[in-house]
DSSP file (Angstrom, degrees, kcal/mol; ACC not computed):
  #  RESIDUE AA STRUCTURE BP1 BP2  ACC     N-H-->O    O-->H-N    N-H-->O    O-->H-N    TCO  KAPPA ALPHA  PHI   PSI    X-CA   Y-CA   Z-CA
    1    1 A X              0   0    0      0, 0.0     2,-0.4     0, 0.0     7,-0.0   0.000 360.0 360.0 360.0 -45.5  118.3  228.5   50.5
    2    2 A X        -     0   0    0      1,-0.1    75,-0.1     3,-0.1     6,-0.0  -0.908 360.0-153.8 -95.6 124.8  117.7  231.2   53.1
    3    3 A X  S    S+     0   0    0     -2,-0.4     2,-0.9     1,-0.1    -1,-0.1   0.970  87.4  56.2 -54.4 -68.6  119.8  234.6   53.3
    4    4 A X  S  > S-     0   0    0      1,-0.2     4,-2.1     2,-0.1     3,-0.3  -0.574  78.2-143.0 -99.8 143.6  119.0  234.8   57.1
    5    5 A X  H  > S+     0   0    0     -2,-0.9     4,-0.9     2,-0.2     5,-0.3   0.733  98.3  63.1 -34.3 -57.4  119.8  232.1   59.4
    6    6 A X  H >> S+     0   0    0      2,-0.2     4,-1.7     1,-0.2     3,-0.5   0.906 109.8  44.2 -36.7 -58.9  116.7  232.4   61.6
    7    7 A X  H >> S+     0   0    0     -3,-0.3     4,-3.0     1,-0.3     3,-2.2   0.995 110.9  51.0 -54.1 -57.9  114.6  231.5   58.4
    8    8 A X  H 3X S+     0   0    0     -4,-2.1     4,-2.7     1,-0.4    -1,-0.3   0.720 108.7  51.6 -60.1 -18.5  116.8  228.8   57.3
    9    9 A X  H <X S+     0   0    0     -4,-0.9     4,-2.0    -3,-0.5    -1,-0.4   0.663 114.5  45.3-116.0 -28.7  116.7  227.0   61.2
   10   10 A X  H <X S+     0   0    0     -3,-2.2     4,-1.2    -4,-1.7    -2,-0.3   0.924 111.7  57.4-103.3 -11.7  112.7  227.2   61.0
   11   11 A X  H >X S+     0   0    0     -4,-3.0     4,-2.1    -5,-0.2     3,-1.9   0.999 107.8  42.8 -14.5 -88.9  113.2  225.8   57.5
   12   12 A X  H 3X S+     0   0    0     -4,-2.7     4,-0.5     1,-0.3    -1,-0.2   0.598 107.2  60.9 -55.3 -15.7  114.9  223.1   58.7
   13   13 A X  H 3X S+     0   0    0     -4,-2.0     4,-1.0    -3,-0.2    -1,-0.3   0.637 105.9  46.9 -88.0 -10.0  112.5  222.4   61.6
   14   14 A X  H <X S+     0   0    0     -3,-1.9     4,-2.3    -4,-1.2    -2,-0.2   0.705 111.0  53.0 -96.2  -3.3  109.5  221.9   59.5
   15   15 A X  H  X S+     0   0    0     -4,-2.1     4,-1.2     2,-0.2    -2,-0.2   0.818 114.4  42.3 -10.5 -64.1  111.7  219.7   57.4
   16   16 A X  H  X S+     0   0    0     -4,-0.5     4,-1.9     2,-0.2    -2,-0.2   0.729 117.6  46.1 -75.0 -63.3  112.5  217.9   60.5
   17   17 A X  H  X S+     0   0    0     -4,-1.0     4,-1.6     2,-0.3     5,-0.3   0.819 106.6  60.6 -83.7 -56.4  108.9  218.0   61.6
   18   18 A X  H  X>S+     0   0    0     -4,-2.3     4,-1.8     2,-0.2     5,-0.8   0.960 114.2  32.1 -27.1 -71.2  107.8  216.9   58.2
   19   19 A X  H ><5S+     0   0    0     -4,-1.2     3,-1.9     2,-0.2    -2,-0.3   0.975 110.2  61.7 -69.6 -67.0  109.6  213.5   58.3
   20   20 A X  H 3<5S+     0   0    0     -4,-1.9    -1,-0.2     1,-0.3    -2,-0.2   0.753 110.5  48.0 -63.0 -65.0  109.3  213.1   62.2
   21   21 A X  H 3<5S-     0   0    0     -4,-1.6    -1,-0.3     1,-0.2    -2,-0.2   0.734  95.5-145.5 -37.5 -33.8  105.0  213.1   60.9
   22   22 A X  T X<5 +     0   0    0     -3,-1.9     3,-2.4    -4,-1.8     4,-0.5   0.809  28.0 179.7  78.6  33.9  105.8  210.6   58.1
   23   23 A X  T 3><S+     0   0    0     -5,-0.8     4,-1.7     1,-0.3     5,-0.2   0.722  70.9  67.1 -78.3 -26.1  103.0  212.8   56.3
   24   24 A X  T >4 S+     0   0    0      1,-0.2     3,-0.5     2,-0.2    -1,-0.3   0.921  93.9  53.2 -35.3 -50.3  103.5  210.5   53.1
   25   25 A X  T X> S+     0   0    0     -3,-2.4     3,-2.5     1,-0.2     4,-1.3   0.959 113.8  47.3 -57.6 -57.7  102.0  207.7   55.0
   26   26 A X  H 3> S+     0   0    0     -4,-0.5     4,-0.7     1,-0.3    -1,-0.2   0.563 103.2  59.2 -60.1 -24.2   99.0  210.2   55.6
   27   27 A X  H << S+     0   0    0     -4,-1.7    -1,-0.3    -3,-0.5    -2,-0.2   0.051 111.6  36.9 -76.3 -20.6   98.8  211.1   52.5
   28   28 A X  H <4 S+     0   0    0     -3,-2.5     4,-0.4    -5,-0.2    -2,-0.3   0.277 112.6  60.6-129.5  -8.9   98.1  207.6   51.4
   29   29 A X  H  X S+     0   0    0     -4,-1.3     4,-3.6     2,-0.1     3,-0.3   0.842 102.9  58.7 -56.8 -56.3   95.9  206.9   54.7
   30   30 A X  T  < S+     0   0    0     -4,-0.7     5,-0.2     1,-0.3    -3,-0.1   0.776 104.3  41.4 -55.1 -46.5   94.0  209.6   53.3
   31   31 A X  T  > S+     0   0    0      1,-0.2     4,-0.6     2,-0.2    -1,-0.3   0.574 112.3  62.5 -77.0 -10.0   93.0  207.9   49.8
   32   32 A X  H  > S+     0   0    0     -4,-0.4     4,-2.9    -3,-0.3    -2,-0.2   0.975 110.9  29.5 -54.0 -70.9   92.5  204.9   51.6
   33   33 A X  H  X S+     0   0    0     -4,-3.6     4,-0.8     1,-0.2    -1,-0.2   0.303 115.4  62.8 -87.0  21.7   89.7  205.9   53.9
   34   34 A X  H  > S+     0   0    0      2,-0.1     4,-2.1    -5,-0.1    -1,-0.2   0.649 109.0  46.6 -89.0 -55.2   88.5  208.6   51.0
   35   35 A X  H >X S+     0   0    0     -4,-0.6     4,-1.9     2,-0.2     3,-1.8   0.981 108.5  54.4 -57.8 -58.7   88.0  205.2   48.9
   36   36 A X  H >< S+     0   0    0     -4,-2.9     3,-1.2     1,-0.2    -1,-0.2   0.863 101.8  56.6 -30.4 -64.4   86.2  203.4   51.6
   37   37 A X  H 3< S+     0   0    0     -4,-0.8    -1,-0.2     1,-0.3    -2,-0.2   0.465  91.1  68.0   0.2 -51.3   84.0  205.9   51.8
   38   38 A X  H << S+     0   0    0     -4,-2.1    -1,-0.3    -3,-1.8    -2,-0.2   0.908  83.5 129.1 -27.1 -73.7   83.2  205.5   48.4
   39   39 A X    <<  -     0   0    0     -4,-1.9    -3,-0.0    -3,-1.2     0, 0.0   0.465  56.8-154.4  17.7 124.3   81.9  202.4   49.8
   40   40 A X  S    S+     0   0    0      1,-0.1     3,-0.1     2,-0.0    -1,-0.1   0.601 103.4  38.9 -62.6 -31.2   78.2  201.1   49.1
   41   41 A X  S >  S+     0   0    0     -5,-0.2     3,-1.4     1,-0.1     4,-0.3  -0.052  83.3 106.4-123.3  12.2   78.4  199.5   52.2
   42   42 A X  T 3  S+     0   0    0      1,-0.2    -1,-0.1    -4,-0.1     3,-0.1   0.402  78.4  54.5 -91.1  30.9   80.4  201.8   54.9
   43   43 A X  T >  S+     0   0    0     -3,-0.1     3,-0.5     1,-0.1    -1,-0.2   0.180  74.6  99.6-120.7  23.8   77.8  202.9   56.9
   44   44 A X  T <  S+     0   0    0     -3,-1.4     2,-0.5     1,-0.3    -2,-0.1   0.821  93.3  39.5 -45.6 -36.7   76.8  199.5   57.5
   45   45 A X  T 3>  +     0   0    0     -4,-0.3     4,-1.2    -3,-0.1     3,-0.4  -0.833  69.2 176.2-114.5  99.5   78.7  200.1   60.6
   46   46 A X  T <4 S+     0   0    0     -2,-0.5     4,-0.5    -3,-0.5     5,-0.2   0.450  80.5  57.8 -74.4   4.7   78.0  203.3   61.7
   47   47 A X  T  > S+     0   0    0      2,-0.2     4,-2.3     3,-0.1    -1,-0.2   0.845 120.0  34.8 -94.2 -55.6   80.1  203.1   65.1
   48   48 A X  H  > S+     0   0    0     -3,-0.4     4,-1.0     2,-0.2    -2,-0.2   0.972 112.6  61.0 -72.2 -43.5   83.4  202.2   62.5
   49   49 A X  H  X S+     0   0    0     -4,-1.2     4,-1.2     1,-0.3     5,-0.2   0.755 108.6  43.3 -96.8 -26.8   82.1  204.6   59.7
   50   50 A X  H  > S+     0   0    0     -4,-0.5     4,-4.5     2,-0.2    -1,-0.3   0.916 113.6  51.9 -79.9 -45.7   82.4  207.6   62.3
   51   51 A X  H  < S+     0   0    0     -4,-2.3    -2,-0.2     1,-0.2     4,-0.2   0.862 115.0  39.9 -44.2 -47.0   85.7  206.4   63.5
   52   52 A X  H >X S+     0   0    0     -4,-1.0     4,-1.2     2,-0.2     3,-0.5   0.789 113.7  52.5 -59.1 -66.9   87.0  206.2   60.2
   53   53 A X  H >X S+     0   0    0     -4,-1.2     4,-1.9     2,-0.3     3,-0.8   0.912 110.6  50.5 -72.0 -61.6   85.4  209.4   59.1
   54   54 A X  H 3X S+     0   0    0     -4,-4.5     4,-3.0     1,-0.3    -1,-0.3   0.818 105.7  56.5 -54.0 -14.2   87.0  211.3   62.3
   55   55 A X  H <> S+     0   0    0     -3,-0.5     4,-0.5    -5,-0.3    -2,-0.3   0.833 111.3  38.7-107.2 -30.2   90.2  210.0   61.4
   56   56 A X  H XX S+     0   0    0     -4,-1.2     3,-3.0    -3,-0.8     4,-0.9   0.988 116.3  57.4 -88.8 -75.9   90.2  211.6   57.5
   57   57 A X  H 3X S+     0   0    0     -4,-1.9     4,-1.2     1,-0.3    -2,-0.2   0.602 113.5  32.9 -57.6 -50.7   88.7  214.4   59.2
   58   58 A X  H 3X S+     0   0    0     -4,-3.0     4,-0.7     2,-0.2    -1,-0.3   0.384 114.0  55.7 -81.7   4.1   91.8  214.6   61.5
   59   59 A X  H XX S+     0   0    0     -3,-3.0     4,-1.2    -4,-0.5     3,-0.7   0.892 115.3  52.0 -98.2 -71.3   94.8  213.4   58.9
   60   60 A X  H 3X S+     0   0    0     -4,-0.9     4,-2.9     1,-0.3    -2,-0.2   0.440 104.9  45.6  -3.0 -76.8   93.3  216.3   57.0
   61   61 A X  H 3X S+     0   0    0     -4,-1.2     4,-2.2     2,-0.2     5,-0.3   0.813 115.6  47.2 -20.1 -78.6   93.2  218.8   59.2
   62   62 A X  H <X S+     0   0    0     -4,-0.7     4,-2.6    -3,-0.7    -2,-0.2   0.903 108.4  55.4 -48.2 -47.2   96.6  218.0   60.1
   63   63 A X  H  X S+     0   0    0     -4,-1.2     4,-2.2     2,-0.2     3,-0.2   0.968 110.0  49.9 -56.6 -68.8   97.8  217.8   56.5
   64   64 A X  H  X S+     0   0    0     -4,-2.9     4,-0.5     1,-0.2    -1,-0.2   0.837 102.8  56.9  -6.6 -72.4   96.3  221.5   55.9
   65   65 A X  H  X S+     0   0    0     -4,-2.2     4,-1.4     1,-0.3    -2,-0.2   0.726 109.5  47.4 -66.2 -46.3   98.0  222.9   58.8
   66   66 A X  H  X S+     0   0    0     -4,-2.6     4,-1.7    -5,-0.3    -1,-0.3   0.864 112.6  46.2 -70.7 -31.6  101.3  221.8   57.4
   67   67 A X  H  X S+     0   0    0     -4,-2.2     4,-1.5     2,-0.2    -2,-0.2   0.638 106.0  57.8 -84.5 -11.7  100.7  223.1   53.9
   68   68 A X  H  X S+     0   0    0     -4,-0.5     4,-1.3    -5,-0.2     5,-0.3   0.898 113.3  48.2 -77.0 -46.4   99.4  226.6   55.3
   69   69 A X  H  X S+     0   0    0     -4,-1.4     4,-2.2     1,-0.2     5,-0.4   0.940 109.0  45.8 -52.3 -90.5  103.1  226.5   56.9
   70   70 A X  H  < S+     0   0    0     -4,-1.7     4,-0.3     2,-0.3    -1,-0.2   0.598 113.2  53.0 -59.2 -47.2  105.0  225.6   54.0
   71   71 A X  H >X>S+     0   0    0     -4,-1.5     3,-5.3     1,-0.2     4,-0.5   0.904 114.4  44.7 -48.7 -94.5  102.8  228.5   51.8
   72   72 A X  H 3X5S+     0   0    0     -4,-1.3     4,-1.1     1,-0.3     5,-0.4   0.826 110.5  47.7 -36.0 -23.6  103.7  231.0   54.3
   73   73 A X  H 3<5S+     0   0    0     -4,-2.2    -1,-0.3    -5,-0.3    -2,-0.2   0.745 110.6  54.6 -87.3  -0.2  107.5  230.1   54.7
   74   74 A X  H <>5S+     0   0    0     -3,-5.3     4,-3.2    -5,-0.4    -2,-0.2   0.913 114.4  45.5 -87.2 -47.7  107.7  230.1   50.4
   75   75 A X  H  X5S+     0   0    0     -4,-0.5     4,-0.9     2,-0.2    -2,-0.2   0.616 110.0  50.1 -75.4  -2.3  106.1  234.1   51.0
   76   76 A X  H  X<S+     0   0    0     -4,-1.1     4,-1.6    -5,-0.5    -1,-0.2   0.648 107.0  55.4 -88.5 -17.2  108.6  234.8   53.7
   77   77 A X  H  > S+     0   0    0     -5,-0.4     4,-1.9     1,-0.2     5,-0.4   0.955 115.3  42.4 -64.7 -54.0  111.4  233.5   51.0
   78   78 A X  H  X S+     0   0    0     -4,-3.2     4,-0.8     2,-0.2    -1,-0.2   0.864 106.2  56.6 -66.5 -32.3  109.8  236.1   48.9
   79   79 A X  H >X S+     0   0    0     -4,-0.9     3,-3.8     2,-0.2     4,-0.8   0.948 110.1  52.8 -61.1-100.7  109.5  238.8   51.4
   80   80 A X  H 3< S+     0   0    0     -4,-1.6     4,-0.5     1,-0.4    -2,-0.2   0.422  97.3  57.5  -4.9 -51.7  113.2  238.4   51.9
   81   81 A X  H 3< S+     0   0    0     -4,-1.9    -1,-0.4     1,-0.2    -2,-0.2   0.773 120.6  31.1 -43.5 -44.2  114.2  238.7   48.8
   82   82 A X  H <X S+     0   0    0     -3,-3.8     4,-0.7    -4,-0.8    -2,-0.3   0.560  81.3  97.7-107.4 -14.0  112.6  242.0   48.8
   83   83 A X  T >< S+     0   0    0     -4,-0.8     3,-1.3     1,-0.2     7,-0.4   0.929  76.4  72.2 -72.0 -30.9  112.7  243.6   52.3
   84   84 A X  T 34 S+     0   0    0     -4,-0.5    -1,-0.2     1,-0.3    -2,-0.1   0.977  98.7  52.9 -30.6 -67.1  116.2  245.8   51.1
   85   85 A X  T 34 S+     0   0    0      4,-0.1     2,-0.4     5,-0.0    -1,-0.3   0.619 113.7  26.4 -46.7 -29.6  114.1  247.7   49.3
   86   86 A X    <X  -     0   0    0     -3,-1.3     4,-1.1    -4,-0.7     5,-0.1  -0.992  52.7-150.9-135.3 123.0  111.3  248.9   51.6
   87   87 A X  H >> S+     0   0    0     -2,-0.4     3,-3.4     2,-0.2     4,-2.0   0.984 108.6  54.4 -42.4 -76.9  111.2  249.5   55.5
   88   88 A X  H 3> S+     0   0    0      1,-0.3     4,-3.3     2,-0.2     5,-0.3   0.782 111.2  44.1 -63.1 -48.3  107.7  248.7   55.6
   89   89 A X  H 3> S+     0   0    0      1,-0.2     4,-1.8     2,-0.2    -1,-0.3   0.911 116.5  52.8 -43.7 -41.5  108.5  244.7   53.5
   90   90 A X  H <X S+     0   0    0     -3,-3.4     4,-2.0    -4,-1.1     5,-0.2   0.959 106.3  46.4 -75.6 -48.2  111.4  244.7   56.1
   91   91 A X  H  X S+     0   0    0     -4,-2.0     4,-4.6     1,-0.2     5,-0.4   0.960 117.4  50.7 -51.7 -45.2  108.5  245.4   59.1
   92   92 A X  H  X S+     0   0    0     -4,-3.3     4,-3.7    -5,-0.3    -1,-0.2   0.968 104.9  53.4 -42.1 -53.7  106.6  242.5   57.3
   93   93 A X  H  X S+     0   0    0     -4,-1.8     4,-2.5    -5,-0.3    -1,-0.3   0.681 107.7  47.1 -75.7 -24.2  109.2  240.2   57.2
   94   94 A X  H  X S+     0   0    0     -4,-2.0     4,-1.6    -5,-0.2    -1,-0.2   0.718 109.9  54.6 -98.4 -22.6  109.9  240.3   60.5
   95   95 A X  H  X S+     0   0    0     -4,-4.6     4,-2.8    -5,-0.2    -2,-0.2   0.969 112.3  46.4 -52.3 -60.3  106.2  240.0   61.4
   96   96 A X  H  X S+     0   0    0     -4,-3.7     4,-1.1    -5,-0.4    -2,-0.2   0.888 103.7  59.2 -28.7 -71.9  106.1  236.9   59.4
   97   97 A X  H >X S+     0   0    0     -4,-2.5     4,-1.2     1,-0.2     3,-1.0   0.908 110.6  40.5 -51.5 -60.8  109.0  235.6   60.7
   98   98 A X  H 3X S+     0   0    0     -4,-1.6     4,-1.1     1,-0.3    -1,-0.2   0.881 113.0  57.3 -11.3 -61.2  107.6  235.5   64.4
   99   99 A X  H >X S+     0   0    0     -4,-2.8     4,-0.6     1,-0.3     3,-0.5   0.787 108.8  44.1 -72.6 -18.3  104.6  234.6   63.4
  100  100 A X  H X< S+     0   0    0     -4,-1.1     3,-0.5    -3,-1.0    -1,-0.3   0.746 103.2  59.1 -10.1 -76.1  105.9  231.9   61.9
  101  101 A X  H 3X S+     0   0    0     -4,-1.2     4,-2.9     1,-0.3    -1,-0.2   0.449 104.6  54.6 -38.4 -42.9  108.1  230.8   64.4
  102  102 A X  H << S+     0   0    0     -4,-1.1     4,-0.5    -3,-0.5    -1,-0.3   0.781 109.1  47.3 -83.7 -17.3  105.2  230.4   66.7
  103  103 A X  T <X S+     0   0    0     -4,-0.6     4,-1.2    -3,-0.5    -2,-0.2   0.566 113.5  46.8 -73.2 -26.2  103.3  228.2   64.2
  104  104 A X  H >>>S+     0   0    0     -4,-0.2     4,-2.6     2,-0.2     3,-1.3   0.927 107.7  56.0 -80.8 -70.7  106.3  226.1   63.7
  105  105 A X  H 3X5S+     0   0    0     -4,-2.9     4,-0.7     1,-0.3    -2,-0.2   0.602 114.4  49.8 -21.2 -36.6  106.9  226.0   67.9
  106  106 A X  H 3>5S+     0   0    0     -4,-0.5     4,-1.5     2,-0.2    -1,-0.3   0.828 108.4  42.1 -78.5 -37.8  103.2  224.5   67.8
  107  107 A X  H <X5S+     0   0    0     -3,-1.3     4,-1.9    -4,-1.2    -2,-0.2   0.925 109.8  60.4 -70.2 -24.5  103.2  222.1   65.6
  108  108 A X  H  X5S+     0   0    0     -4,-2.6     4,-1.9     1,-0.3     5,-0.3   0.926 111.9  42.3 -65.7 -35.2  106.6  221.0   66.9
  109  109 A X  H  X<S+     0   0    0     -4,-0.7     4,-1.8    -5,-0.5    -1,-0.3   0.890 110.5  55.9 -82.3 -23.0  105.0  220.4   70.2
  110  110 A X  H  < S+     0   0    0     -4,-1.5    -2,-0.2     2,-0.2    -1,-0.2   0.874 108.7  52.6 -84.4 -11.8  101.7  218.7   68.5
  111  111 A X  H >< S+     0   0    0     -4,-1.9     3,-1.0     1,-0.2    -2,-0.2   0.968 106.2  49.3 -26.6 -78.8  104.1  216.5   67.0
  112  112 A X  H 3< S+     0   0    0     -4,-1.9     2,-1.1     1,-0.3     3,-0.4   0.864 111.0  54.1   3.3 -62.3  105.6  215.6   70.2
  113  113 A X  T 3< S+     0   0    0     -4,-1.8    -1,-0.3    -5,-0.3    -2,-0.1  -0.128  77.4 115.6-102.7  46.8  102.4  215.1   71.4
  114  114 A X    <   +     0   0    0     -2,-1.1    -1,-0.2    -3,-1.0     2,-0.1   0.470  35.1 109.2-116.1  30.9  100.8  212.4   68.8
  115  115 A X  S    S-     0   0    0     -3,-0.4     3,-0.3     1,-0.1     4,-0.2  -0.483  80.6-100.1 -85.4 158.8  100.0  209.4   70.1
  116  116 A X  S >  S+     0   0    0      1,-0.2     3,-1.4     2,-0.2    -1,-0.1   0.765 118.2  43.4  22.2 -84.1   96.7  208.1   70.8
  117  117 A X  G >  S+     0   0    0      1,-0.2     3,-4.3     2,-0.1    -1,-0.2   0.931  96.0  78.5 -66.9 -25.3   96.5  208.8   74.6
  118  118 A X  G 3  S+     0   0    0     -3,-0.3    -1,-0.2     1,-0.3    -2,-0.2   0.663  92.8  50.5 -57.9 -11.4   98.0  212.3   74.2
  119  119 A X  G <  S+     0   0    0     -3,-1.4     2,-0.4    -4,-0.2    -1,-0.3   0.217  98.9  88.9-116.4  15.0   94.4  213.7   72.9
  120  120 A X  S <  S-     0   0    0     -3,-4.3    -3,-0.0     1,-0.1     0, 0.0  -0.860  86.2 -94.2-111.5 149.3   92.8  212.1   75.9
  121  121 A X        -     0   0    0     -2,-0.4     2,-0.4     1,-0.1    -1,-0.1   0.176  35.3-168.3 -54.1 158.4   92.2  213.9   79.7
  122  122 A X        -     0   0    0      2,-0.0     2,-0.6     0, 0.0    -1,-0.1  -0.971  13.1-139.4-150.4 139.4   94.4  213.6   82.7
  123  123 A X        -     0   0    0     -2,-0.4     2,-0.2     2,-0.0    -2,-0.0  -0.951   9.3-154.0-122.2 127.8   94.1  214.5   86.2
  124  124 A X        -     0   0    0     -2,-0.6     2,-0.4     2,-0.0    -2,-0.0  -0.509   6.1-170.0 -77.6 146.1   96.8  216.0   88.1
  125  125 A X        -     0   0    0     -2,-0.2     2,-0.7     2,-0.0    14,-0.0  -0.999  10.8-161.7-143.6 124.2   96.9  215.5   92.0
  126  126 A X        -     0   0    0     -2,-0.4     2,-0.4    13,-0.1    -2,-0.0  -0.956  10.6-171.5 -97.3 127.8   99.7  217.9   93.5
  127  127 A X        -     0   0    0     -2,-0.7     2,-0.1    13,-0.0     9,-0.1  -0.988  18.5-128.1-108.5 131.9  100.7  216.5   97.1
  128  128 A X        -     0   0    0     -2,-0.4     8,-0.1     8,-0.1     2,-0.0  -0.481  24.7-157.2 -87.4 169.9  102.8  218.6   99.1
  129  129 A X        -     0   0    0      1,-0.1     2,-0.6    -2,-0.1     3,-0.1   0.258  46.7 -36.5-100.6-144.8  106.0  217.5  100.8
  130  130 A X  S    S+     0   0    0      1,-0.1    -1,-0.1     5,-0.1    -2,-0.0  -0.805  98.4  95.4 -67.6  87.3  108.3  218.2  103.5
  131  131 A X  S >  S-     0   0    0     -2,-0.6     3,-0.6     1,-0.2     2,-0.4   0.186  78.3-128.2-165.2   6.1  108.2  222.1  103.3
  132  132 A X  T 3>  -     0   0    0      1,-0.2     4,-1.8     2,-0.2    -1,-0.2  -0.457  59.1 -28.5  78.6-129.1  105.8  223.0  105.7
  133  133 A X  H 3> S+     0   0    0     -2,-0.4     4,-1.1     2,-0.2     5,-0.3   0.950 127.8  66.9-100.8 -47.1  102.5  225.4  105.3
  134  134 A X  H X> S+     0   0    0     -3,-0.6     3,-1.1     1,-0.3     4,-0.9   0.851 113.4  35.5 -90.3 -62.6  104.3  227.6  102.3
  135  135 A X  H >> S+     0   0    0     -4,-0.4     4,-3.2     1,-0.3     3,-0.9   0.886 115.1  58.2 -45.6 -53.8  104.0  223.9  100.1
  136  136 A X  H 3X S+     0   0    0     -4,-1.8     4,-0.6     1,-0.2    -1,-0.3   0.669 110.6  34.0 -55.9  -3.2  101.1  223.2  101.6
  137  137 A X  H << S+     0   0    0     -4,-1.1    -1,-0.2    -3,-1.1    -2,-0.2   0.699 116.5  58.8-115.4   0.1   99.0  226.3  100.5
  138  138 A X  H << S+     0   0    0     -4,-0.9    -2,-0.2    -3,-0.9    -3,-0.2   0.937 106.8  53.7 -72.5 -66.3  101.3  226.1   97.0
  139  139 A X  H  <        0   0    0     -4,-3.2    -3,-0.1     1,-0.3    -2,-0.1   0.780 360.0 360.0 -21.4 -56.8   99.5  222.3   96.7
  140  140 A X     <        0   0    0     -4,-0.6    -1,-0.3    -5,-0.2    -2,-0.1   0.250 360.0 360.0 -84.2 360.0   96.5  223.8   97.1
C-alpha cells in the first residue's frame, strides 16, 4: 500500500491499534447513549445522566482522535506519491511522517492504558535499599 516501509509499519500499527480498541463496539456505544439522550426521561437521574453523558463525551473524543490519524496518514499517502518531485513535499513528508509517528506512539500507549483504573491517581512511595546514603538521597 505504502512505498516506504516506515509508513507502511505505522500503517499497520493503527490497524493494530484500531482492532486492539474494538472502535466498532464504540461506534454503536455511541448511538446507544446518543438515543438515550433522546430520552424524555434521562435527566431524571442526573447523577447517571452525567455519567452517561461523560462517557459519549469520552468514546467521542477518542473516536475523533483516531479519525484525525487516519486523515493525516491518507495525506501522507498522498505526499508520497508526490515528494520525487519537490524537495520542499519531500521536507513535508518527512515532517508528517514524525509527526505522525508520535501521534501513533500516543495513542498506542493510551490504548495500553484503557481500563477504568488507568484514568484514576496513584501514589508512588520510593523506599531506598541496601545502598547506603547515594540511594537514600536518590529515594528522596
Amino acid at each position: 500500500m505504502f512505498k516506504d516501509p516506515e509508513v507502511e509499519k505505522l500503517h499497520q500499527k493503527l490497524e493494530d491499534i484500531v482492532k486492539f480498541l474494538n472502535l466498532e463496539r464504540k461506534k454503536k456505544r455511541i448511538k446507544e447513549l446518543e438515543q438515550e439522550q433522546q430520552s424524555p426521561d434521562f435527566w431524571n437521574n442526573p447523577e447517571e445522566a452525567q455519567k452517561k453523558s461523560q462517557e459519549l463525551s469520552h468514546l467521542k473524543k477518542e473516536i475523533e482522535e483516531i479519525e484525525k490519524i487516519k486523515d493525516d496518514l491518507k495525506y501522507l499517502k498522498e505526499l508520497e506519491e508526490l515528494k520525487d518531485e519537490d524537495t520542499e513535499i519531500l521536507e513535508e513528508f518527512e515532517k508528517e511522517k514524525k509527526r505522525l509517528l508520535k501521534q501513533i506512539e500516543e495513542l498506542e500507549v493510551k490504548a495500553t492504558l484503557n481500563s477504568p483504573e488507568d484514568k484514576k491517581n496513584a501514589i508512588l512511595t520510593i523506599h531506598p535499599g541496601a545502598g547506603g546514603t547515594e540511594s537514600q538521597d536518590w529515594a528522596q
